[in-house]
C-alpha positions in Angstrom: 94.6 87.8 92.8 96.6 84.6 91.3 97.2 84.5 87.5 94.4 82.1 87.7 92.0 84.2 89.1 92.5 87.0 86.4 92.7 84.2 83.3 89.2 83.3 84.9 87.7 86.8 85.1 89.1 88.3 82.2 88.4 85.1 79.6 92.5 85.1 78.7 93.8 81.7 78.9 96.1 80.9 81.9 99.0 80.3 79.7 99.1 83.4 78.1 99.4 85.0 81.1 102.0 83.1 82.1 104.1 83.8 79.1 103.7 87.5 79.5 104.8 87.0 83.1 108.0 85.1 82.9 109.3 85.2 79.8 107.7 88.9 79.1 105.7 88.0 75.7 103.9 91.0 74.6 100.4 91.4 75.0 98.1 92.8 71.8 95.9 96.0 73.0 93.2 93.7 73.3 94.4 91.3 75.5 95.6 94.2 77.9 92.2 95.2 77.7 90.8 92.2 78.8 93.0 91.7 81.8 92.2 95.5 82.7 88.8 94.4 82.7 89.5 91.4 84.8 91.1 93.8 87.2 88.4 96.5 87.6 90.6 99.4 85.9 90.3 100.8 83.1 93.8 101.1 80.4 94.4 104.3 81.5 94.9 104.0 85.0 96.8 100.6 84.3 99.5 102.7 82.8 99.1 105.6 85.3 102.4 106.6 87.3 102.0 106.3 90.6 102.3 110.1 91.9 105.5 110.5 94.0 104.9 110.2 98.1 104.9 113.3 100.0 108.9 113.6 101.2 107.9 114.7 104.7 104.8 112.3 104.9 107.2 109.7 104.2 109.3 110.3 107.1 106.5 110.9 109.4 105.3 107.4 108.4 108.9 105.7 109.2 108.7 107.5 112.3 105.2 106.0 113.2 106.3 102.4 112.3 
């Protein structure tokens, strides 16, 4: 999804997305929540870590490839 794709679908102008993007302005709670609702997820799994790949899966894949 561009940036203007989610300032469309989330009602948060363009340019503050922007901002946030390249010059890393900080977004209020609210405007994180809009763009979370843009994107289909909710806050919580926005700041969710991703879990840490399985060692041996991850050698099994580089095998595959």
């Amino acid at each position: 999804m561009s940036l203007y794709q989610l300032a469309k679908v989330s009602g948060v102008p363009y340019s503050t997305i922007k901002a946030a993007r390249q010059r890393g302005n900080q977004l209020t709670v609210e405007t994180l929540y809009r763009l979370c609702q843009g994107l289909g997820v909710t806050m919580g799994e926005f700041f969710e870590e991703p879990e840490e790949p399985n060692v041996r899966e991850t050698q099994i894949s580089k095998i595959a490839c």
